[in-house]
RODO-711798 format. One line per 2 residues: number of its first residue (from 0); their letters; for each residue x, y, z of N, C-alpha, C, O. Coordinates in steps of 0.001 Angstrom, whole numbers, plus 500000, padded with zeros to 6 digits. Each point is the difference from the previous one (the first is absolute). Example, Ala and Ser with C-alpha at 12.3 -4.5 7.8 and 13.67 -1.06 7.14 Angstrom:
BEGIN
0	as	513190 494310 507800 499110 501190 500000 500900 501200 500000 501036 499981 500665 | 498614 501069 498615 500820 501190 500060 499230 501090 500730 500509 501108 500169 .
REM end
This chain:
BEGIN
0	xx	859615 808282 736760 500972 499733 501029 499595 500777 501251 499700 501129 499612 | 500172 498793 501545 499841 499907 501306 501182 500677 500397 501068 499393 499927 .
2	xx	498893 501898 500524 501196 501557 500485 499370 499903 501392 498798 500185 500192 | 502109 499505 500794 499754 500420 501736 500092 501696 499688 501023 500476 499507 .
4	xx	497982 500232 500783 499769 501554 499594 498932 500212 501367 498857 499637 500279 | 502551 501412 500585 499298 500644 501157 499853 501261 500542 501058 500603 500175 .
6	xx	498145 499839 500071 499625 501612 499943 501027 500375 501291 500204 499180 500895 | 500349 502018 499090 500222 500595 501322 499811 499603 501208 501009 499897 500697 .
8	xx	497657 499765 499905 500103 499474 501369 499701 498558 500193 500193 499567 501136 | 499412 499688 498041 500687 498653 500058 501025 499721 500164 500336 499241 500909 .
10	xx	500694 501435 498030 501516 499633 499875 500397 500602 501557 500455 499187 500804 | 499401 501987 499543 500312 500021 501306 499803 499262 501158 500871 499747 500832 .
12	xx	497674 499830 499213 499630 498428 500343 500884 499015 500187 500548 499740 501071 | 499614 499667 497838 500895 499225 499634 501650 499945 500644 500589 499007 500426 .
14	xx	499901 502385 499483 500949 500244 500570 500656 500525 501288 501180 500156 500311 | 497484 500097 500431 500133 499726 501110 500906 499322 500994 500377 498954 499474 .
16	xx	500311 501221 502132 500666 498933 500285 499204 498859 500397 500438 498877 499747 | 498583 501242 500771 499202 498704 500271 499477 499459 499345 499561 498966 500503 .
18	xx	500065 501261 497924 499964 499345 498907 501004 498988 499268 499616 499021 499360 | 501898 501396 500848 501200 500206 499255 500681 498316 500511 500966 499334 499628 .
20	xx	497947 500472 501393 500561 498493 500570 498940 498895 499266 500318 498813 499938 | 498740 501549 499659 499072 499152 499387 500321 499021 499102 501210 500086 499795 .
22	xx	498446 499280 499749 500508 499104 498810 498902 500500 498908 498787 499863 500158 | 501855 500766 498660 498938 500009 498898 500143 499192 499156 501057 499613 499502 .
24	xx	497296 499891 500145 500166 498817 499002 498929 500631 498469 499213 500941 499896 | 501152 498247 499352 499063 499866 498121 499015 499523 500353 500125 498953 500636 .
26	xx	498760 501466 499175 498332 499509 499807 500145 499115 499421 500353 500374 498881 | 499572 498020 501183 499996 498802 499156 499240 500511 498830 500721 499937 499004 .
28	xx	498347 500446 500784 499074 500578 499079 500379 501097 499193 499710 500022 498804 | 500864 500819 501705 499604 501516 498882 501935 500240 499943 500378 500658 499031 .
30	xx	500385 498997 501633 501501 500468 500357 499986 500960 501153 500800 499519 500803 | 498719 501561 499684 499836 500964 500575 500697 499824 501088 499901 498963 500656 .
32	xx	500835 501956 499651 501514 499615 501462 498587 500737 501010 499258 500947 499737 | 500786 498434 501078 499461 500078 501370 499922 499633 501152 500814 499085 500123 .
34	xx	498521 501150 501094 500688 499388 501177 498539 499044 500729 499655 499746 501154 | 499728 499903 497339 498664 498861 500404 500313 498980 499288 500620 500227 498961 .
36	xx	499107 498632 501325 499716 498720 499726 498946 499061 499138 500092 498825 499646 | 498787 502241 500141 499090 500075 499121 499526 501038 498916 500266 501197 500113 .
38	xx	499113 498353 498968 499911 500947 498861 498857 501088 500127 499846 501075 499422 | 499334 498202 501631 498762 501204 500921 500632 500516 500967 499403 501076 500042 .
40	xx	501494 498989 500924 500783 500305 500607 500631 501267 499451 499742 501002 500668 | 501023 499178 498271 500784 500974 499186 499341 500846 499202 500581 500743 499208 .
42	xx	497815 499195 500979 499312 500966 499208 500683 501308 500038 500018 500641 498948 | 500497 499812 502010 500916 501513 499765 500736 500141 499511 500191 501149 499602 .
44	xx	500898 497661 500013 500860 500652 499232 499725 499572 498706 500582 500672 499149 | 498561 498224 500328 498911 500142 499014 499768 501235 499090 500337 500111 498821 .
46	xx	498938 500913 502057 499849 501085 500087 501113 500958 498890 499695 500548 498941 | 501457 499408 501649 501143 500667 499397 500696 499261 498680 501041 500419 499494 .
48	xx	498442 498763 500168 500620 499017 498941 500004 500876 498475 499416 501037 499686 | 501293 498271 499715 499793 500635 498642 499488 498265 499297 500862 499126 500096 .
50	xx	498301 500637 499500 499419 498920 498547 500880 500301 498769 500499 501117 499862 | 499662 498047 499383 500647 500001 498873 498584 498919 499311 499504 498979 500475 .
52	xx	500120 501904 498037 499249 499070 499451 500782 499892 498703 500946 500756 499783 | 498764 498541 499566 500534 499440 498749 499126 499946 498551 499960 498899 499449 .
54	xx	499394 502145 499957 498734 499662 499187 500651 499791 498795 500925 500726 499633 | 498385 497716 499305 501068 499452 499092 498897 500819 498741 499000 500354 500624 .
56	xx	500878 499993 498076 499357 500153 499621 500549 500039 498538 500988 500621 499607 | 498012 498444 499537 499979 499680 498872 498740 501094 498785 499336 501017 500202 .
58	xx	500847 498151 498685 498940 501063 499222 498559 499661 500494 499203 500824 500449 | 500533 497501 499361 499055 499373 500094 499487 499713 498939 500532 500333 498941 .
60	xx	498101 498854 501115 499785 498981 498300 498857 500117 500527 499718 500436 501116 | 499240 498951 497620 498757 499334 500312 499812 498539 499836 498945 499372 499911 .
62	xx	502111 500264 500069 500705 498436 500446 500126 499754 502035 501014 500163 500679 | 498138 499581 499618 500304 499596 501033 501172 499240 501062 500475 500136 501128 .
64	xx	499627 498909 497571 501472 499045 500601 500531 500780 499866 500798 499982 500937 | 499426 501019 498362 501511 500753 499495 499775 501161 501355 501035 500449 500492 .
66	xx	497347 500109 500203 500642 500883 501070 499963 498984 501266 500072 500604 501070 | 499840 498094 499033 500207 499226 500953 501981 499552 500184 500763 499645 500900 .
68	xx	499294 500620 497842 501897 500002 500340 500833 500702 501333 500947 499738 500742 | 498092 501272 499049 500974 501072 501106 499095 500143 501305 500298 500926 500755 .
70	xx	498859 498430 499517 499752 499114 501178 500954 499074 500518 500482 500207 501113 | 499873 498719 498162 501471 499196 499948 500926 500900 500140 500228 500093 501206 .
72	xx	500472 500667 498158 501078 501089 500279 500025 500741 501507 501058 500217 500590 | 497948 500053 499816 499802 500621 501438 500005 499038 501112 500374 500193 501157 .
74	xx	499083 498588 498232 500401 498887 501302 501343 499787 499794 500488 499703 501091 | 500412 500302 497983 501560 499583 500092 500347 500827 500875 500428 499492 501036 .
76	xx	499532 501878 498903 500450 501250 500579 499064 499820 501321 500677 500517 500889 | 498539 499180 499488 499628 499962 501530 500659 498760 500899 500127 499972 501225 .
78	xx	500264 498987 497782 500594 498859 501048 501514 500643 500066 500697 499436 500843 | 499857 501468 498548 501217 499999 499765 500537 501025 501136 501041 500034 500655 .
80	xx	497632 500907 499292 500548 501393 501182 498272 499398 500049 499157 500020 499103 | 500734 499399 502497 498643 499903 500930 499824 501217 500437 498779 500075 500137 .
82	xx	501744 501071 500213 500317 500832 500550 499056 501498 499367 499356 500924 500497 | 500894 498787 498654 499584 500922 498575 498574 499946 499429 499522 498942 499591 .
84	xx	499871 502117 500392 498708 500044 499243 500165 499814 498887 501009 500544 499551 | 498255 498744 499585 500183 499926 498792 498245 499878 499080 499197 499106 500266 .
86	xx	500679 501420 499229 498949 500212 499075 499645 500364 498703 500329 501162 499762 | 499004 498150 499119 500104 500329 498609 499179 500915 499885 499268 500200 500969 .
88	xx	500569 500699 497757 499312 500568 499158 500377 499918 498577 501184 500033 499667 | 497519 499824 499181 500361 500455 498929 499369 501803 499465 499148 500786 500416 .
90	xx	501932 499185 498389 499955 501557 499666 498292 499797 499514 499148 500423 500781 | 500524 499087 498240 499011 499991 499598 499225 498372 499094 500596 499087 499428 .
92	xx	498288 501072 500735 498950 498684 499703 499732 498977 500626 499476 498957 499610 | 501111 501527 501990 499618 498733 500901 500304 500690 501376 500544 501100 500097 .
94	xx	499083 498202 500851 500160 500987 501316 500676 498517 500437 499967 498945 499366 | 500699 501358 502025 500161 501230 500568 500206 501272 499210 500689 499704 499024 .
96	xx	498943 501899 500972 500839 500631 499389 500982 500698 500842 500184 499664 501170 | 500440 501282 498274 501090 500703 500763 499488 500375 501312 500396 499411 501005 .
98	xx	498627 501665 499057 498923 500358 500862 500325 499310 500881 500676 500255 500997 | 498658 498457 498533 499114 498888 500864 501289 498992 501017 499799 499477 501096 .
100	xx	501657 500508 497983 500841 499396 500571 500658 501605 500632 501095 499505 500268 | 498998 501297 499963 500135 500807 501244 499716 500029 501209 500649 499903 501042 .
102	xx	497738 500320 498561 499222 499942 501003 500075 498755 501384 499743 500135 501196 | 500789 498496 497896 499804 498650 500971 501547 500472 500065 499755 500856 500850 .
104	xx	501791 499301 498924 500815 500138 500635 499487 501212 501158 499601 499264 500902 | 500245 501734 499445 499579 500749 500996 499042 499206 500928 500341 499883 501177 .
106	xx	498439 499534 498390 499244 498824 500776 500724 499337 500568 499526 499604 501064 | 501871 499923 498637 500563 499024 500724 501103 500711 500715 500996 499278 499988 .
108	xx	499291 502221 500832 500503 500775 500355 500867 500546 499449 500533 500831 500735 | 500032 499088 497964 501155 500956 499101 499933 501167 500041 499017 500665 499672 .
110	xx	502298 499854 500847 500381 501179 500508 501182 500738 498708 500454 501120 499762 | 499693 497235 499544 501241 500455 498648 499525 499180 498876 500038 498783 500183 .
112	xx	499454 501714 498516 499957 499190 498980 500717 499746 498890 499875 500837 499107 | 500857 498230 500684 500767 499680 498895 499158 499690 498572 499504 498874 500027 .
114	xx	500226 501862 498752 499097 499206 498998 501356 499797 498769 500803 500840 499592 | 499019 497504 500007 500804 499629 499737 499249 499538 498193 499307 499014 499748 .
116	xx	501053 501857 499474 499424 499648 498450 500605 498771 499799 501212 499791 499942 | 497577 499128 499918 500472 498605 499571 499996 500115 498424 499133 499466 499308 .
118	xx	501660 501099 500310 500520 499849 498381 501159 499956 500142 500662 500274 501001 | 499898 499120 497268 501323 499622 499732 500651 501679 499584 501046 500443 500474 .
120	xx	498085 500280 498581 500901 501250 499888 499481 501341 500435 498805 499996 500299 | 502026 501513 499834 499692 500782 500460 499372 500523 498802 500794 500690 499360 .
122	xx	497999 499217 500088 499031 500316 499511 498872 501432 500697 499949 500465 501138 | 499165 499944 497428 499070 501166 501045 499450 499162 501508 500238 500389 501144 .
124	xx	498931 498304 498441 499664 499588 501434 500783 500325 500964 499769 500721 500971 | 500962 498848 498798 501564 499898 501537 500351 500911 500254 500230 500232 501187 .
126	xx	500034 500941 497631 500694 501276 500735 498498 501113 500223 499892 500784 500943 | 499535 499116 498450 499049 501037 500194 498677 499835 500430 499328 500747 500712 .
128	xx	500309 497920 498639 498569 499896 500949 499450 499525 500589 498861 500366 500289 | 501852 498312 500284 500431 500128 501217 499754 500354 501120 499070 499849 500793 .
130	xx	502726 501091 499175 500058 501342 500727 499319 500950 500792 500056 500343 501181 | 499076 500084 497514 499169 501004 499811 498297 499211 500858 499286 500826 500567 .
132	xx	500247 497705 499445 499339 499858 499920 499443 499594 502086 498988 500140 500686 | 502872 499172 499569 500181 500079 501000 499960 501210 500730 498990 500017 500704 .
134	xx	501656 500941 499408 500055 500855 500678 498336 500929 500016 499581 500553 501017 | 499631 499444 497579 498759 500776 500440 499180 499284 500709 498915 500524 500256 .
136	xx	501426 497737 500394 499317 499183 500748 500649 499896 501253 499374 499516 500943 | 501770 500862 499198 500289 500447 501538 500130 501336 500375 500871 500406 500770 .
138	xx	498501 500102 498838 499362 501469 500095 499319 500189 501415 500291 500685 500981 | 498509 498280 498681 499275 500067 501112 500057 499359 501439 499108 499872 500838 .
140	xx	502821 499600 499196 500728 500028 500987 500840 500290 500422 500879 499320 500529 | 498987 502473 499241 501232 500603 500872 501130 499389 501084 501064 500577 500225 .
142	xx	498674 498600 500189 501098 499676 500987 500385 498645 499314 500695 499199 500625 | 499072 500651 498690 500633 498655 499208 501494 500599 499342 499988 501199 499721 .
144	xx	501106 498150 500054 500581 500236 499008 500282 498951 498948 499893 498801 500255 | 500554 501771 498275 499702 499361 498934 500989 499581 499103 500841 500856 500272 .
146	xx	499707 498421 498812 501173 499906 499309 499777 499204 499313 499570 498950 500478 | 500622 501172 498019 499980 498930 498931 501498 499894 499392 500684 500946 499612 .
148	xx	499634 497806 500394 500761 499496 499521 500565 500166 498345 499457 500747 499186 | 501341 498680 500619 500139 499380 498391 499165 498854 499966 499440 499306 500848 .
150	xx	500645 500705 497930 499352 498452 499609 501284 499157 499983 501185 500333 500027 | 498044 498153 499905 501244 499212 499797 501144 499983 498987 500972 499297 500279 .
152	xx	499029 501427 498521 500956 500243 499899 501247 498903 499263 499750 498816 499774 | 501736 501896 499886 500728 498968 499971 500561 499546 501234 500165 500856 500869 .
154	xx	500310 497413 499490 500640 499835 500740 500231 498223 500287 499012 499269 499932 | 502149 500241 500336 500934 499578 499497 498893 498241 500287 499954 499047 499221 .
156	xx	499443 501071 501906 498968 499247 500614 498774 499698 498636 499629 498859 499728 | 499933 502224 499625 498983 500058 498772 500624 498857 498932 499361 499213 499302 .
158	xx	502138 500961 500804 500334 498876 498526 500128 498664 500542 499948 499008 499273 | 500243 500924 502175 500054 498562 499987 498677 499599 500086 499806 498793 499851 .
160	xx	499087 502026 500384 498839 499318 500176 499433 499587 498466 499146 499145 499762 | 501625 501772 499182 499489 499384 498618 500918 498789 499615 499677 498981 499389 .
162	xx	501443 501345 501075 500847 498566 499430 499445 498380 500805 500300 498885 499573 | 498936 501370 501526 499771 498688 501008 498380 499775 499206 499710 498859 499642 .
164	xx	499273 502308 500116 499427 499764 499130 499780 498915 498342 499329 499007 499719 | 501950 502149 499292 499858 498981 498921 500710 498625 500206 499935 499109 499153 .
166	xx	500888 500747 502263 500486 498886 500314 501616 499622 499068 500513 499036 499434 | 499798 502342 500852 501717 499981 499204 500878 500695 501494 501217 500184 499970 .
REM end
């Protein structure tokens, strides 16, 4: 998600009286409140943004189709929030790995990472390694910040997707 985030003398900038008559508008592109019309235009307040990335991450297989699923899963979640970085990794036997899906959320400017254990229960994967596996891979981006989720979990959405399933 896309935070208008402005340092001290911007915001004073900004608030200025001869500013204060301006019309500020959303970057068609990124959201970003500013007082340009283009998305090269607003490179400054660009600048001050916070990124929200979204990293989905499963165990992984040496089934291919099976880590091509959550390729599909990340395009649902990118048409749904355009807005939003979104990128897979699996824990292990197929890449992307954790690492590797860090690294391309930060590539694509993430300033906040969400890693979201694509499992059904809070298992060692989900609570601990994970966790554990994420955070010694955003290590080597101090200015990143990091947060793992629950896994999916119970919830009320999970049973209808089995009942529309067996088709009852």
């Amino acid at each position: 998600m896309l935070r208008p985030i402005l340092n001290a003398p911007v915001f004073k900038l900004l608030s200025s009286t001869r500013l204060k008559k301006l019309p500020l508008k959303a970057c068609r592109f990124c959201g970003i409140i500013n007082l340009f019309n283009s998305h090269s235009q607003s490179a400054l307040f660009h600048t001050f943004a916070m990124r929200t990335a979204l990293l989905i991450v499963d165990h992984g297989s040496r089934r291919e189709e099976a880590n091509q699923m959550l390729h599909r899963v990340a395009g649902i979640l990118r048409q749904k929030r355009p807005q939003l970085i979104v990128q897979i990794a699996h824990m292990e036997l197929a890449e992307p790995t954790i690492r590797q899906g860090i690294e391309a959320c930060v590539h694509e400017g993430a300033t906040e990472i969400v890693v979201h254990p694509y499992m059904l229960s809070p298992g060692r994967h989900a609570t601990q390694d994970i966790p554990r596996m994420a955070t010694e891979a955003a290590a080597a981006y101090p200015a990143v910040t990091i947060r793992v989720t629950a896994p999916l979990g119970l919830h009320e959405k999970l049973g209808e997707v089995i009942l529309q399933r067996a088709g009852l």
